[in-house]
N, C-alpha and C positions, 0 to 999 in steps of 0.2 A: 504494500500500500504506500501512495508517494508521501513523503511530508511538505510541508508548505508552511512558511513564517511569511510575515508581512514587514515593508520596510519602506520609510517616509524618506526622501530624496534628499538631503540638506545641505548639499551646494548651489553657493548658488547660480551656480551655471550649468547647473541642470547634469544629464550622463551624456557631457563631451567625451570628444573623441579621447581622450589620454584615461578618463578612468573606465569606459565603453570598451579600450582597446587591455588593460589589466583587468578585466570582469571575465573577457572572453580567455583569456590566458587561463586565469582561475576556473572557469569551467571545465574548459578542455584537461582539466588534471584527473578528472573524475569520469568512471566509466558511465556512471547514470547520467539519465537524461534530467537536462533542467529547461524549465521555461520561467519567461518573465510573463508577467500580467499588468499592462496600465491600463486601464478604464476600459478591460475587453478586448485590448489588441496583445495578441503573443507572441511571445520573440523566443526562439530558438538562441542562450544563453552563449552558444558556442558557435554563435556565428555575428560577425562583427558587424555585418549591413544589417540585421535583422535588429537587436539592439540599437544599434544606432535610429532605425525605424521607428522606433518604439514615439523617441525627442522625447523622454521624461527630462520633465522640470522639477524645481525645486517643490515641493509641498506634496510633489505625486507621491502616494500610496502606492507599491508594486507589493503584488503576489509572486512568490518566486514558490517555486514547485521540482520538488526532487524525487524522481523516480528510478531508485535500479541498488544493484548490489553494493554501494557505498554511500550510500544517501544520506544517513546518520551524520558521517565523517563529512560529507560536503555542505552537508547544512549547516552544522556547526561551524567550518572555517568561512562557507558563505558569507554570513550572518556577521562574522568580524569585518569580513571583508567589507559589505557594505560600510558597516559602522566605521571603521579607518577612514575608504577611500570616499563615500556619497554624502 
């Protein structure tokens, strides 16, 4: 079953291309699948146009969703991730 945390955006330059382009590095370490969620549009995590697609801004709410064999482990360093680098 996937897990999913939720996480508010707080730069304020929203997910440019430099922390867009460490999010996708950080996915790609992990065999499970991750998606993002902004307001209903979803982005395949390990992929850098898709993301970038998303243009989350500051104050966006994203769903992030982990599904596969190390999921546990990617959500937990996820979850720092965001909090460091968004």
């Amino acid at each position: 079953m996937a897990s999913e945390f939720t996480v508010t955006i707080s730069d304020p330059e929203g997910m440019h291309a430099r922390p867009a382009g460490r999010l996708v590095e950080q996915a790609q370490k992990y065999q499970s699948a991750i998606t993002i969620d902004d307001k209903g549009n979803k982005a395949d995590a390990k992929r850098i146009f898709a993301v970038m697609g998303l243009g989350a801004k500051q104050g966006d709410m994203l769903t992030v969703s982990v599904d596969g064999p190390d999921q546990d482990k990617a959500v937990e360093e996820l979850q720092s991730f965001f909090k460091e680098n968004l």
